[in-house]
Residue, then its C-alpha position, 0 to 999 in steps of 0.5 A: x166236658x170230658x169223662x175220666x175213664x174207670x171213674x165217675x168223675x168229668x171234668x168241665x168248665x163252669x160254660x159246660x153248666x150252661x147246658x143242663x141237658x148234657x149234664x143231665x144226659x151224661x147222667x151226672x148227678x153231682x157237681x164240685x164247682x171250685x171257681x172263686x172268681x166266679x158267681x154262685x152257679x145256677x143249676x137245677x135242685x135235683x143236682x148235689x152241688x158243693x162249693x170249695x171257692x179255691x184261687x187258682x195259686x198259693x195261699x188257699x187255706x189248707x182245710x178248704x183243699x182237704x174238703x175239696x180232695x175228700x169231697x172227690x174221693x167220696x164221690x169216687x168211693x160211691x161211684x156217684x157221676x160227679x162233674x168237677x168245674x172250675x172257671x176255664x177247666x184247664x188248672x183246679x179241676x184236674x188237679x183236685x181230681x186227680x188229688x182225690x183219685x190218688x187218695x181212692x186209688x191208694x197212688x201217687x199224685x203223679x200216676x192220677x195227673x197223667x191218667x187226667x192228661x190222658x183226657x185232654x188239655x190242663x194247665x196247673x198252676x204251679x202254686x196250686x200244685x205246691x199246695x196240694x202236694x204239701x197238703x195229700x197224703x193217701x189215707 
């Protein structure tokens, strides 16, 4: 799990819900699972937990993406500790939390990429990318 400075966003992987403890420690509160190649997450109830099952490439449908990115921004917008998994850590979530950042920040998709690669290692499928960046626009 890695913090995303000035935010309250950490990004993870779904092995980093294994250890409830450290989620809870961290004080997160809320958890964005994004895997739909993985199994429903088992966490504790007093977390909020939201599915968006996107494919890590092209062809997830356009409304799923908008809910994911204006589910981040939300939770950005209310300073609410929110862990960001997707299966290995390294393509959806940093991309979808970057897309969310952009919009709260009111910048580009590219400046909320690079504070995230700041972070350590991602690795964003390219058909992914096309479609978050045909789909955000900073509202």
């Amino acid at each position: 799990m890695r913090s995303i400075p000035q935010t309250s966003l950490w990004l993870g992987h779904r092995g980093d819900v294994r250890d409830l403890g450290a989620i809870v420690d961290a004080g997160i509160v809320a958890l964005i699972d994004l895997a739909d190649n993985e199994p429903l997450l088992a966490i504790s109830r007093e977390l909020v937990y939201c599915r968006f099952p996107l494919i890590d490439g092209a062809d997830n449908p356009a409304w799923l993406l908008e809910a994911a990115i204006g589910c981040v921004e939300q939770m950005v917008r209310l300073n609410m500790p929110t862990l960001i998994v997707c299966s290995a850590g390294m393509s959806r979530s940093p991309l979808i939390a970057a897309a969310g950042l952009a919009r709260w920040r009111r910048c580009s998709l590219t400046e909320s990429l690079e504070v995230i690669r700041l972070t350590g290692p991602m690795d964003v499928s390219p058909g992914l990318l096309g479609e978050v960046c045909s789909h955000h626009a900073p509202s």
